[in-house]
N, C-alpha and C positions, 0 to 999 in steps of 0.2 A: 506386683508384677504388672506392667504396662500391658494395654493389650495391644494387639497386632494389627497395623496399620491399614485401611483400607488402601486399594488400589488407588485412588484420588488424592490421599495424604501422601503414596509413597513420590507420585508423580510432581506436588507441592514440592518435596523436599531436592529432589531432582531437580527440577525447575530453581528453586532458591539456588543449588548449590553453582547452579550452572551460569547463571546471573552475577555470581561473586567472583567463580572464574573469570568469567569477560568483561564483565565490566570495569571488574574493581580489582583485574590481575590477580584472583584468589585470594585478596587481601579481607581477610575478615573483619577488620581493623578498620581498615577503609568503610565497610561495610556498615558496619554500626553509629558509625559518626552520622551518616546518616539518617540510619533508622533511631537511632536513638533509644539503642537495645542493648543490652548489659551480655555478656560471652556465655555465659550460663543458658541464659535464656534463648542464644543464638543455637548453642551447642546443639539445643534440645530440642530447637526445630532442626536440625540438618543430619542427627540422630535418628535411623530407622528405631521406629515404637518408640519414639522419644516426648518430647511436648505436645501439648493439640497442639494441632493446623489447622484452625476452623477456616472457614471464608473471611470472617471480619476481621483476622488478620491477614490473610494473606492480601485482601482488598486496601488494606491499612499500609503493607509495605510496598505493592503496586504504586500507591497515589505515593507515599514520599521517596521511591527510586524513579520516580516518572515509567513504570515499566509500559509496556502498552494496557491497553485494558482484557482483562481477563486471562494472562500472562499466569498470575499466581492462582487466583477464584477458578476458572476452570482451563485447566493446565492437562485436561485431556484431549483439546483442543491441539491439531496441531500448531507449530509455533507461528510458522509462516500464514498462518488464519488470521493472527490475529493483529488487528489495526492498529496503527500507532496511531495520531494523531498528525492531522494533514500540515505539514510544513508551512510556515508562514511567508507568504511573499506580498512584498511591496507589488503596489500596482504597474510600477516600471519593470518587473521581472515577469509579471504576468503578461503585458504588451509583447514584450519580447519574446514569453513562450509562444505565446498566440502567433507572432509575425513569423516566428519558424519556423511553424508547424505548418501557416499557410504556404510559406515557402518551399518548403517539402512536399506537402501534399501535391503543388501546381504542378512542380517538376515531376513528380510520379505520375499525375495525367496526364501532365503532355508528353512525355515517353510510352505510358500506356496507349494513349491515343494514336501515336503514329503507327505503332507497333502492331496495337489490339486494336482497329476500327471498330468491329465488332462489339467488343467488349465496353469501348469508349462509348459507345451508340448508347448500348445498357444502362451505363451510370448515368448518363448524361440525363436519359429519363426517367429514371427513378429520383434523381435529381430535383429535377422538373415536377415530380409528382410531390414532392413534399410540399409541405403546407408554407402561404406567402408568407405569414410568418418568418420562416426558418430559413428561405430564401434569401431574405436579406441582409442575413448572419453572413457577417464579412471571408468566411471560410467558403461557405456555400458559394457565394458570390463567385471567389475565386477559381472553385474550381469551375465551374460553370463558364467562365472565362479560360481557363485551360482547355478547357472539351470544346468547346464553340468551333476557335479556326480550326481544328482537328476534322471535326464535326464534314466542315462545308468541303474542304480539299478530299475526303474519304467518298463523299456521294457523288465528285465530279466525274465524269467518264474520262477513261482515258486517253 
């Protein structure tokens, strides 16, 4: 008689079953092709009290379904914790996030600015306080350039 699963084994077996649902449209079949596991052996992990579920396999079918990492290994974890692996971008997508972000960013300050004096005054100096370094980070720059004419029309008298 098998013994009864710890709380970690049963959460493995969850975790596998839920993985085959989505991924693989609950296709077992599909699944194996993959792992390169025989239905017996599948059965018996996705069976309460059924086969081990050590780590070195769950770690073993993580690497060849690409799951994230520690997806299978520690799957006590909630799901959304755990990292996949950072997207791969060309340096032309990465320009382009960079260029939107400063483009976003300007237009938030110069609307904050005209809006929030105040406030525009704050960033503007903390700003300023970072190190010159980090100032001449094309973003910094930017906004710094957003705050500025902000900046001089807010201190003018009226």
């Amino acid at each position: 008689m098998p013994a009864e699963d710890s709380h970690l084994v049963t959460k493995r077996r969850e975790r596998l079953a839920a993985w085959i649902e989505t991924v693989h449209g609950g296709s077992q079949i599909a699944f194996r092709k993959v792992a390169q596991i025989n239905q017996g052996s599948l059965s018996g992990l996705l069976k309460p009290n059924g086969k081990t579920f050590g780590e070195k396999l769950a770690a073993k079918l993580e690497e060849q379904h690409e799951m994230p990492p520690g997806y299978l290994v520690n799957p006590l974890a909630p799901a959304a914790l755990l990292r996949s692996p950072p997207p791969e971008y060309s340096s032309h997508d990465l320009e382009a996030e960079v260029d939107a972000t400063q483009y976003v960013m300007g237009a938030l300050f110069t609307v904050m600015a005209r809006h929030r004096p105040a406030e525009a005054e704050e960033v503007y100096a903390r700003l300023r306080e970072m190190p010159a370094k980090m100032q001449e980070q094309a973003l910094v720059r930017a906004l710094l350039e957003a705050l500025e004419p902000k900046r001089s029309r807010a201190r003018r008298p009226a």
